[in-house]
C-alpha positions as protocol buffer text, in pm:
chain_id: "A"
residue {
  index: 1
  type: UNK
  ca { x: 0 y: 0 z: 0 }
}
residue {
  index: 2
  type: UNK
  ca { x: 141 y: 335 z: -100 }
}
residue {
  index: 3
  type: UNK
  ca { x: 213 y: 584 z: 207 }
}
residue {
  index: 4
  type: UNK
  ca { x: 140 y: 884 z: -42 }
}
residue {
  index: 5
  type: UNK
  ca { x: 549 y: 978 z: 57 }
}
residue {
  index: 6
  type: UNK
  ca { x: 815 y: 981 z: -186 }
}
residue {
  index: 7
  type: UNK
  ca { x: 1123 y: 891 z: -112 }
}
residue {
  index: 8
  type: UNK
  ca { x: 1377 y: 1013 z: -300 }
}
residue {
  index: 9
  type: UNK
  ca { x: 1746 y: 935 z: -380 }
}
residue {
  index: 10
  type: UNK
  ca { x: 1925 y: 1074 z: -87 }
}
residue {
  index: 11
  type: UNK
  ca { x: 1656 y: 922 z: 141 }
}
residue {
  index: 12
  type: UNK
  ca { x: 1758 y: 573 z: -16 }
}
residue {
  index: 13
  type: UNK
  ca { x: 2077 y: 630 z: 20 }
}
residue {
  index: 14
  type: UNK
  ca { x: 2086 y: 741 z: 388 }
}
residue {
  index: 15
  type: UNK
  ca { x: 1913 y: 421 z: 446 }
}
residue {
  index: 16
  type: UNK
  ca { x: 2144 y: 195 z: 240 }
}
residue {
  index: 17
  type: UNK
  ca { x: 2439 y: 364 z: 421 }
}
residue {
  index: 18
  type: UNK
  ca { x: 2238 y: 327 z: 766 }
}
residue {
  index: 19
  type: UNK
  ca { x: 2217 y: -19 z: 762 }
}
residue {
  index: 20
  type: UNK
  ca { x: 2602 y: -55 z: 645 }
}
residue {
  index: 21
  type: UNK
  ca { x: 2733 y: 143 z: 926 }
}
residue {
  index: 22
  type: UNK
  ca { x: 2517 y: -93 z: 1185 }
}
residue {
  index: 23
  type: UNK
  ca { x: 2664 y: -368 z: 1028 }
}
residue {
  index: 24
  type: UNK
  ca { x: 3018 y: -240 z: 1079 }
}
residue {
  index: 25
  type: UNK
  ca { x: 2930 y: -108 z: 1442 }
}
residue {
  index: 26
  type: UNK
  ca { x: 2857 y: -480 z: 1548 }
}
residue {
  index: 27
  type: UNK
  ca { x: 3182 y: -604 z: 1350 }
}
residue {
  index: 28
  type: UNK
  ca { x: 3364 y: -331 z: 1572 }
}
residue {
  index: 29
  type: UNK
  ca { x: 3248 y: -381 z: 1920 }
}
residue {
  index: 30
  type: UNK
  ca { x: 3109 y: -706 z: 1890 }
}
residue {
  index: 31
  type: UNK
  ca { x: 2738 y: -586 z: 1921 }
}
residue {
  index: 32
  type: UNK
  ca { x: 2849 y: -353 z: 2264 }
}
residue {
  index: 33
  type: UNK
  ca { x: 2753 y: -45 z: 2315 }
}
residue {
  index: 34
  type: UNK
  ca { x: 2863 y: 229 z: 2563 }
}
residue {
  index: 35
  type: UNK
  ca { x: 2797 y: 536 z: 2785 }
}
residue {
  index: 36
  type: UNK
  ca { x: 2889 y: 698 z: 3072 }
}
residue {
  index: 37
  type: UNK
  ca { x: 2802 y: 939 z: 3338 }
}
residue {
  index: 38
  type: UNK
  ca { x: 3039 y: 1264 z: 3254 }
}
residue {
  index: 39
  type: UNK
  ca { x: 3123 y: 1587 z: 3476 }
}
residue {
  index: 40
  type: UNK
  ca { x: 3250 y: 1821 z: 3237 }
}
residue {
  index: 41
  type: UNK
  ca { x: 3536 y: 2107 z: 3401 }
}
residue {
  index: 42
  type: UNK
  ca { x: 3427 y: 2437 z: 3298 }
}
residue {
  index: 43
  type: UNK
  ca { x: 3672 y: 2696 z: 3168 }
}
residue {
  index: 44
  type: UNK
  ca { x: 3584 y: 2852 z: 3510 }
}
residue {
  index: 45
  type: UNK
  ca { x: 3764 y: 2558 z: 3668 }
}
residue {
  index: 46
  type: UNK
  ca { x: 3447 y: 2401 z: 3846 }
}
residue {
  index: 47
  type: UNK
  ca { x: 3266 y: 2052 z: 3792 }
}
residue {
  index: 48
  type: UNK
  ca { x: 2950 y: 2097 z: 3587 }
}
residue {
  index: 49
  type: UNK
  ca { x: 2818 y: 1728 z: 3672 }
}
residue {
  index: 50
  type: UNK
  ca { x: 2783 y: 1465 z: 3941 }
}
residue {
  index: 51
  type: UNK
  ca { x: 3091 y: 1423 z: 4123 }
}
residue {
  index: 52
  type: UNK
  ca { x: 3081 y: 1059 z: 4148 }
}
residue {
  index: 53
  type: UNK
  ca { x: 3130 y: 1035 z: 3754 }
}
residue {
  index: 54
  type: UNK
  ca { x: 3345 y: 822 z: 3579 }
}
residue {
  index: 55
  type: UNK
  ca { x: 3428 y: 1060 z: 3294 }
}
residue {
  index: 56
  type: UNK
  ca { x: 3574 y: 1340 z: 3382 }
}
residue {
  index: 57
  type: UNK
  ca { x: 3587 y: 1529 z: 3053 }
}
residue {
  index: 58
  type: UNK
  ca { x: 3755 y: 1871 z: 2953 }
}
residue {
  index: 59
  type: UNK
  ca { x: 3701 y: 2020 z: 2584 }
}
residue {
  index: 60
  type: UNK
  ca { x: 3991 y: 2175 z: 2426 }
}
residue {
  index: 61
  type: UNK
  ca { x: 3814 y: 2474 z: 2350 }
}
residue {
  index: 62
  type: UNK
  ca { x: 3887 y: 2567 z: 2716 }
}
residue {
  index: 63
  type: UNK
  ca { x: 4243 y: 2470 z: 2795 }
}
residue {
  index: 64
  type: UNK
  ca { x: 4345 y: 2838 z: 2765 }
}
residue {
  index: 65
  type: UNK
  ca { x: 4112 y: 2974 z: 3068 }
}
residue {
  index: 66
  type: UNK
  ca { x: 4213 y: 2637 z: 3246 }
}
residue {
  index: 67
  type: UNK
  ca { x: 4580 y: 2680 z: 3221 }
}
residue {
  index: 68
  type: UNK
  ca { x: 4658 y: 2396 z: 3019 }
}
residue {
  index: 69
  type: UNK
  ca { x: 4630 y: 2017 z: 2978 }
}
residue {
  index: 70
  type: UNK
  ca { x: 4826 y: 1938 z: 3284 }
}
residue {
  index: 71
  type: UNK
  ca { x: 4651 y: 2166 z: 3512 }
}
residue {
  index: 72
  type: UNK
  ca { x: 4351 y: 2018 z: 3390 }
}
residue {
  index: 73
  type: UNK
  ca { x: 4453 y: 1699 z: 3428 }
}
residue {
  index: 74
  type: UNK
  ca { x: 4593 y: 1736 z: 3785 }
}
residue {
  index: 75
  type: UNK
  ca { x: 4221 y: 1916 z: 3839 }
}
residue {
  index: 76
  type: UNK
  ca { x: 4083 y: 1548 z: 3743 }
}
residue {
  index: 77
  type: UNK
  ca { x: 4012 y: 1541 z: 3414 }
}
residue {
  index: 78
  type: UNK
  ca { x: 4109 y: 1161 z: 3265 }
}
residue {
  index: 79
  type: UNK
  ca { x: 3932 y: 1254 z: 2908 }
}
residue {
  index: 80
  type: UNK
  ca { x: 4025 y: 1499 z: 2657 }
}
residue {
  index: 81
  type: UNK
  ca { x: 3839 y: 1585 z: 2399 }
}
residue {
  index: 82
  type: UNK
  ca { x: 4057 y: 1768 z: 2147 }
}
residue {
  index: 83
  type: UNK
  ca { x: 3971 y: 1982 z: 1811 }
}
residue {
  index: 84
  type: UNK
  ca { x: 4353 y: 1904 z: 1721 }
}
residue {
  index: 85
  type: UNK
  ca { x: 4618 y: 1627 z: 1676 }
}
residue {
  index: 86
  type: UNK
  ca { x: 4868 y: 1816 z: 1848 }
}
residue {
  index: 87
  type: UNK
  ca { x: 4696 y: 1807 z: 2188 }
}
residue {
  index: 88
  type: UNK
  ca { x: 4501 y: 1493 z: 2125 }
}
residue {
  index: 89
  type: UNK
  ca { x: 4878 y: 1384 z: 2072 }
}
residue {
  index: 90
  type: UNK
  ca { x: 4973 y: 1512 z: 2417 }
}
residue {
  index: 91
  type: UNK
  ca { x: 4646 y: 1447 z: 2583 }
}
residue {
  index: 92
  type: UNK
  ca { x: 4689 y: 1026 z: 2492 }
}
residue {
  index: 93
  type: UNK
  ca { x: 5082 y: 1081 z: 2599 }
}
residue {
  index: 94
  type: UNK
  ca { x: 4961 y: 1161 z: 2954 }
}
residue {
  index: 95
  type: UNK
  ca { x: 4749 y: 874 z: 2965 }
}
residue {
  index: 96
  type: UNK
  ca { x: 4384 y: 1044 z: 2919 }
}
residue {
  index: 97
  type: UNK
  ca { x: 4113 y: 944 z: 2684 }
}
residue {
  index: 98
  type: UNK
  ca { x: 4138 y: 1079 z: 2381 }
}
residue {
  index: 99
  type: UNK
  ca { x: 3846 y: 1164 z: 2162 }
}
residue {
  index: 100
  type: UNK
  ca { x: 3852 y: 1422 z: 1841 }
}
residue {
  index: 101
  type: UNK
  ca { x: 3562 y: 1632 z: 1791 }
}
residue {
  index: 102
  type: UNK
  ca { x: 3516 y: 1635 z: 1402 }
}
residue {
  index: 103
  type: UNK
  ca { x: 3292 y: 1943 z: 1330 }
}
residue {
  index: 104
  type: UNK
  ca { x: 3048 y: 1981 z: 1093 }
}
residue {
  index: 105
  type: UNK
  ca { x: 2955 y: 2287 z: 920 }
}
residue {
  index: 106
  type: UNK
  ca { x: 2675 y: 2345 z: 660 }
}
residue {
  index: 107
  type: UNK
  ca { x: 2984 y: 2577 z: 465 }
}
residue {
  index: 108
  type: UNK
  ca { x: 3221 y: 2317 z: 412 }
}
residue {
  index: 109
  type: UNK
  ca { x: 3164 y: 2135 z: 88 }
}
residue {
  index: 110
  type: UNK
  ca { x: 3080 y: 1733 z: 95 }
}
residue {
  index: 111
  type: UNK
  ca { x: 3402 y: 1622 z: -129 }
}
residue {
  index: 112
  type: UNK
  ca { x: 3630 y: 1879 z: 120 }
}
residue {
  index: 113
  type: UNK
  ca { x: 3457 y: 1729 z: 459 }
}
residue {
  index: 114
  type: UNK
  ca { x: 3528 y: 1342 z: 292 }
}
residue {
  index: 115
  type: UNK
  ca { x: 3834 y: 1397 z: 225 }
}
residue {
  index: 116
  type: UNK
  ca { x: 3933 y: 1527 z: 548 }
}
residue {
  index: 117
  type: UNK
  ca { x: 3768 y: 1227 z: 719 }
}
residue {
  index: 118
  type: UNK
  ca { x: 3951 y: 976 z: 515 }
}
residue {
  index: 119
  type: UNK
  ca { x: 4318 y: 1181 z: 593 }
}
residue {
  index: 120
  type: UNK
  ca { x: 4229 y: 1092 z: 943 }
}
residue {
  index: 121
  type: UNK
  ca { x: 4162 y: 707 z: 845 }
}
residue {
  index: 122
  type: UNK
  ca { x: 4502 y: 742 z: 728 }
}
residue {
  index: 123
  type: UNK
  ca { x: 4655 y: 884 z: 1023 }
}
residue {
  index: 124
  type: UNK
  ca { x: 4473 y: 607 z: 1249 }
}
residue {
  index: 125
  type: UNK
  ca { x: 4628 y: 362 z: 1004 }
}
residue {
  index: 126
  type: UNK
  ca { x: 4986 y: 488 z: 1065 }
}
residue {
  index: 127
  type: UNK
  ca { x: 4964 y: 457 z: 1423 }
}
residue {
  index: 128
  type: UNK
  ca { x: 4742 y: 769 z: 1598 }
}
residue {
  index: 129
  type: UNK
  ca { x: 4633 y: 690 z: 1950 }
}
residue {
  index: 130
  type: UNK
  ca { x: 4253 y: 786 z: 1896 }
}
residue {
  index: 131
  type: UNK
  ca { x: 3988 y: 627 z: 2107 }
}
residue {
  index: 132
  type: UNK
  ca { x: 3696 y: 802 z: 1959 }
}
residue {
  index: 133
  type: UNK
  ca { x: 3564 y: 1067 z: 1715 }
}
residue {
  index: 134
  type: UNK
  ca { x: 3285 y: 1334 z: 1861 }
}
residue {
  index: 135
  type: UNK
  ca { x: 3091 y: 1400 z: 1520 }
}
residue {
  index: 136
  type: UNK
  ca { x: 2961 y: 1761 z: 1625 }
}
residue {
  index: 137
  type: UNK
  ca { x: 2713 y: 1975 z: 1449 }
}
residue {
  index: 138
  type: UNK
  ca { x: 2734 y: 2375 z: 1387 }
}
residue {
  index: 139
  type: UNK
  ca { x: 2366 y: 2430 z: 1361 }
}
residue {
  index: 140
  type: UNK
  ca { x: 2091 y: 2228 z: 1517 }
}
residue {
  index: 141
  type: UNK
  ca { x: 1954 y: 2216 z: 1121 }
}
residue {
  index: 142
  type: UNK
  ca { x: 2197 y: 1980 z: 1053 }
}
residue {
  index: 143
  type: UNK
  ca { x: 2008 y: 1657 z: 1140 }
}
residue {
  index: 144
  type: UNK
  ca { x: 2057 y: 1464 z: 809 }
}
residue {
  index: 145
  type: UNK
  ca { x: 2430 y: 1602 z: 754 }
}
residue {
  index: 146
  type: UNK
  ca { x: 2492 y: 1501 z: 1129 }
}
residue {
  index: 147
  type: UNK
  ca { x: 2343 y: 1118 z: 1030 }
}
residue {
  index: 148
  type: UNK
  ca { x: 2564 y: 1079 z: 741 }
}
residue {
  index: 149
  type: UNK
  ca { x: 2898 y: 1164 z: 896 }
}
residue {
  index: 150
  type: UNK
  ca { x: 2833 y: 966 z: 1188 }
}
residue {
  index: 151
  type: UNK
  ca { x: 2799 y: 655 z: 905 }
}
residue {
  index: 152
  type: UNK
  ca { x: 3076 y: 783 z: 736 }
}
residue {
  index: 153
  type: UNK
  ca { x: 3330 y: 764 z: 1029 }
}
residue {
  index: 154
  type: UNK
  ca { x: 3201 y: 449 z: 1116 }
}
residue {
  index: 155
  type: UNK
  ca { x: 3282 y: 265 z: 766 }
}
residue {
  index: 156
  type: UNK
  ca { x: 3593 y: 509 z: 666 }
}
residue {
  index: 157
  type: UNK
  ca { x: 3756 y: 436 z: 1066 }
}
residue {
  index: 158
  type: UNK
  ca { x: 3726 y: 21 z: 1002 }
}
residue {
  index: 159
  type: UNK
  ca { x: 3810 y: -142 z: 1331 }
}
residue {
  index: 160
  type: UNK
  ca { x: 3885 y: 141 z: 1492 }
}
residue {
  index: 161
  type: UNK
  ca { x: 3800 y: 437 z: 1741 }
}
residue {
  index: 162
  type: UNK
  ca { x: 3405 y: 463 z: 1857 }
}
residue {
  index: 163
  type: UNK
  ca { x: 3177 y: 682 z: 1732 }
}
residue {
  index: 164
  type: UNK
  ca { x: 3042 y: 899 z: 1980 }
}
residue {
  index: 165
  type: UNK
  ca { x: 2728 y: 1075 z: 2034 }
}
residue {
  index: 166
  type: UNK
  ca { x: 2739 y: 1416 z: 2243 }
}
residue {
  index: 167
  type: UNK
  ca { x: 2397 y: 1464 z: 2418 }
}
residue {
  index: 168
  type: UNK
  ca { x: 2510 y: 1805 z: 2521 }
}
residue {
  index: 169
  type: UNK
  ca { x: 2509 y: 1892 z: 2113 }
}
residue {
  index: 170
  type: UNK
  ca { x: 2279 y: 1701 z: 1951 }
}
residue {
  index: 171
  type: UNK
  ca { x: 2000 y: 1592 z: 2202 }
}
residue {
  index: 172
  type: UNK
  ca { x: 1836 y: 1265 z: 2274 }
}
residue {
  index: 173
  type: UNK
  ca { x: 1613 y: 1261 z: 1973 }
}
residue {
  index: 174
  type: UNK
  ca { x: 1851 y: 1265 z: 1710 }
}
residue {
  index: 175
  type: UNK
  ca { x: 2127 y: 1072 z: 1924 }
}
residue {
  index: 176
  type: UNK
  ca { x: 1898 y: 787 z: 1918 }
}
residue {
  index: 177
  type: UNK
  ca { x: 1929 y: 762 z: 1582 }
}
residue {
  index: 178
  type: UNK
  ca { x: 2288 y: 841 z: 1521 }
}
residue {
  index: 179
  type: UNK
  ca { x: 2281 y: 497 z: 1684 }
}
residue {
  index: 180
  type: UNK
  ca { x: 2103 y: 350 z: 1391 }
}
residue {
  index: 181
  type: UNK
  ca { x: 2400 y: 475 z: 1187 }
}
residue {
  index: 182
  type: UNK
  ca { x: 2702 y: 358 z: 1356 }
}
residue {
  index: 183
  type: UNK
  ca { x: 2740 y: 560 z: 1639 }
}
residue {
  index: 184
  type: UNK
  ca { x: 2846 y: 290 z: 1960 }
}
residue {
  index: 185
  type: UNK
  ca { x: 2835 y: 530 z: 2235 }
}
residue {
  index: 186
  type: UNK
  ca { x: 2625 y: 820 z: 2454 }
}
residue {
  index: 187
  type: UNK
  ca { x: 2827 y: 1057 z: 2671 }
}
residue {
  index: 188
  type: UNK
  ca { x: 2742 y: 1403 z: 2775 }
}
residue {
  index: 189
  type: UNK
  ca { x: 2462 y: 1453 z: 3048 }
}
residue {
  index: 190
  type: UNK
  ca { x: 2377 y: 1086 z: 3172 }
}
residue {
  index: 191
  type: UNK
  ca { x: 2245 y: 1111 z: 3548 }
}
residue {
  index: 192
  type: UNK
  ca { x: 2090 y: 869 z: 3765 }
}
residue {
  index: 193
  type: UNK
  ca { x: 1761 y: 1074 z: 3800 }
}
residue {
  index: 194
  type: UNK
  ca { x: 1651 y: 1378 z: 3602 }
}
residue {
  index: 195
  type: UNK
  ca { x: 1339 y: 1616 z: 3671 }
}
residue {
  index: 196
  type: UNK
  ca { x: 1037 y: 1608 z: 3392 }
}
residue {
  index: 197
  type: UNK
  ca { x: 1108 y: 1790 z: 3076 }
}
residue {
  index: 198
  type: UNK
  ca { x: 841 y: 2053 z: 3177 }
}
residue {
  index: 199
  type: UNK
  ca { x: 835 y: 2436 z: 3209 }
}
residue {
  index: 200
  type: UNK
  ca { x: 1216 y: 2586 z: 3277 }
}
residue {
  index: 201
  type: UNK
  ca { x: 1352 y: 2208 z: 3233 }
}
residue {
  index: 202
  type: UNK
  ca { x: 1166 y: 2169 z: 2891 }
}
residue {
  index: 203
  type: UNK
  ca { x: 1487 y: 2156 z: 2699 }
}
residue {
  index: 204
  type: UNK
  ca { x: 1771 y: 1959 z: 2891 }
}
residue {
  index: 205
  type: UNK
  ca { x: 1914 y: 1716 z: 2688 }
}
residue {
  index: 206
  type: UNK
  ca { x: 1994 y: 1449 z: 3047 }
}
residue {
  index: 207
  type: UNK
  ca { x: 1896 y: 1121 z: 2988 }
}
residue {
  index: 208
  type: UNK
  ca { x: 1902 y: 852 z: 3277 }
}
residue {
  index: 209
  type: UNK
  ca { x: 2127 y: 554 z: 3335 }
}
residue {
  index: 210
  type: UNK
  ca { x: 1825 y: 359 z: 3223 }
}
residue {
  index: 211
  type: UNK
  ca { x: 1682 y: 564 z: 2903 }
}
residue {
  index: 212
  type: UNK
  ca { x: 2074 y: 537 z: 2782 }
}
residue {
  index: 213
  type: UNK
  ca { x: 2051 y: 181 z: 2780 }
}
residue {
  index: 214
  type: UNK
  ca { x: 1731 y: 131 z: 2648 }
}
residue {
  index: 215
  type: UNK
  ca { x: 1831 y: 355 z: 2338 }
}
residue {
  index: 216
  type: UNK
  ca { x: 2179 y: 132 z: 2299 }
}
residue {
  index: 217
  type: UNK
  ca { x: 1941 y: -157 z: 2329 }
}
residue {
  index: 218
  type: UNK
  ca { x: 1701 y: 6 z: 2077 }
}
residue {
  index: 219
  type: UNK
  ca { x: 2006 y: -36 z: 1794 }
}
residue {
  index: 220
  type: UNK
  ca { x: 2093 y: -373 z: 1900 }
}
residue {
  index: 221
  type: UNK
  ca { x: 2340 y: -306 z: 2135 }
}
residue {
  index: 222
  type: UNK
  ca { x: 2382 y: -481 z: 2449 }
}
residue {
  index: 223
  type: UNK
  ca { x: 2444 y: -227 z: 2705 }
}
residue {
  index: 224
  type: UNK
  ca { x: 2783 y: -147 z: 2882 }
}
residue {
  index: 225
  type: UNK
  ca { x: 2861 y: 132 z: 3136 }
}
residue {
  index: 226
  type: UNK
  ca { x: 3244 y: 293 z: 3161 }
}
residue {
  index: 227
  type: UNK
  ca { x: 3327 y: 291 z: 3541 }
}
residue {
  index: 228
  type: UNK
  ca { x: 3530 y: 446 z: 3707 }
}
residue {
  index: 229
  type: UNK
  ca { x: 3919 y: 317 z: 3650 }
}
residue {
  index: 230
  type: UNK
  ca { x: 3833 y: 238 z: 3242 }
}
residue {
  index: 231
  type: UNK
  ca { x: 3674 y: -83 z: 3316 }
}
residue {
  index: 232
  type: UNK
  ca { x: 3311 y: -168 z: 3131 }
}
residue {
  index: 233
  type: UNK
  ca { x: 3054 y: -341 z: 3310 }
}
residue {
  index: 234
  type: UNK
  ca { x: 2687 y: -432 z: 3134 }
}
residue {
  index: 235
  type: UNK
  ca { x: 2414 y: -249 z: 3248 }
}
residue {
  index: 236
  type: UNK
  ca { x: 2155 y: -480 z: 3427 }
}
residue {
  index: 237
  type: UNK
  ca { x: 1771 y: -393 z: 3294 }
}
């Protein structure tokens, strides 16, 4: 029965290149998936975040008001999430995380934005120290565009760093489905309890412990929670 909706090329081959990158996610991590309660350190130098988290995360965009990667790393911080390979470099050489944040901007042509993606392949090839790319959005327009570089990174980084979904940037809406195209794993606000999305609270992007496995489970995932120390442990129902 026809749904009266076309669906065009580009819709057919988001789809095609959809089910690809879930195919290649469970090749990766062997059908896992991941998340973790994060505190973020503000360039201010506080916690924003539970204190009990396992991820203790500072952006690179704020090293400069921090003082640096080893003040923020003697401040707690055990994962980095760098805009450069020069810090990331650093950040992995002092033992933190390291995840890239690959931007994405509506300006930058497709061909110019593939061919910087498969440059880093390369570079992950020839030995880089990269645990995960951060896929990241300019505009909140960018749903689609968002979808198809999360598949991308997934089949152009074979075998190699996760794919990470940043609740803080995209939301839970379209970071569930980032996980139906080869993103493996939720950070950003995960809490153990989280007020109503109503009035003053209508748009936090916190999920729960719970909702984050349920949406891992919702791709096919079976769900694992980093704790504290690096170690994974699955996340009982």
């Amino acid at each position: 029965m026809s749904t009266g909706v076309a669906v065009t090329s580009q819709e057919t081959d988001l789809f095609d290149l959809g089910r690809a990158a879930e195919a290649a996610t469970r090749a990766a991590t062997g059908g896992r998936g991941f998340f973790s309660c994060w505190r973020r350190l503000l360039p201010s130098g506080l916690w924003q975040g539970p204190a009990s988290a396992a991820s203790a995360s500072v952006d690179e965009a704020d090293l400069a008001d921090l003082g640096g990667l080893a003040a923020a790393a003697t401040a707690g911080a055990n994962t980095f999430i760098a805009t450069s390979l020069p810090m990331l470099t650093e950040a992995t050489g002092r033992g933190l995380r390291g995840l890239l944040r690959l931007f994405l901007s509506a300006e930058e042509p497709v061909e110019q934005r593939e061919r910087r993606l498969l440059a880093l392949a390369q570079q992950v090839r020839e030995g880089l120290v990269l645990d995960g790319v951060v896929p990241t959005p300019e505009d909140d327009c960018m749903g689609l565009a968002t979808l198809m570089l999360v598949a991308r990174c997934r089949l152009a980084l074979v075998g190699g760093p996760h794919v990470l979904v940043d609740l803080d940037r995209v939301g839970p809406k379209l970071g569930q489905l980032a996980l139906g195209f080869g993103a493996d794993e939720l950070c950003g606000p995960i809490v153990e309890t989280r007020a109503l999305r109503l009035g003053d609270n209508a748009g936090s992007r916190a999920i729960t412990r719970a909702e984050a496995a349920q949406l891992l489970r919702g791709a096919g995932l079976r769900a694992f929670e980093r704790m504290a120390g690096g170690s994974l442990e699955e996340f009982a129902p």
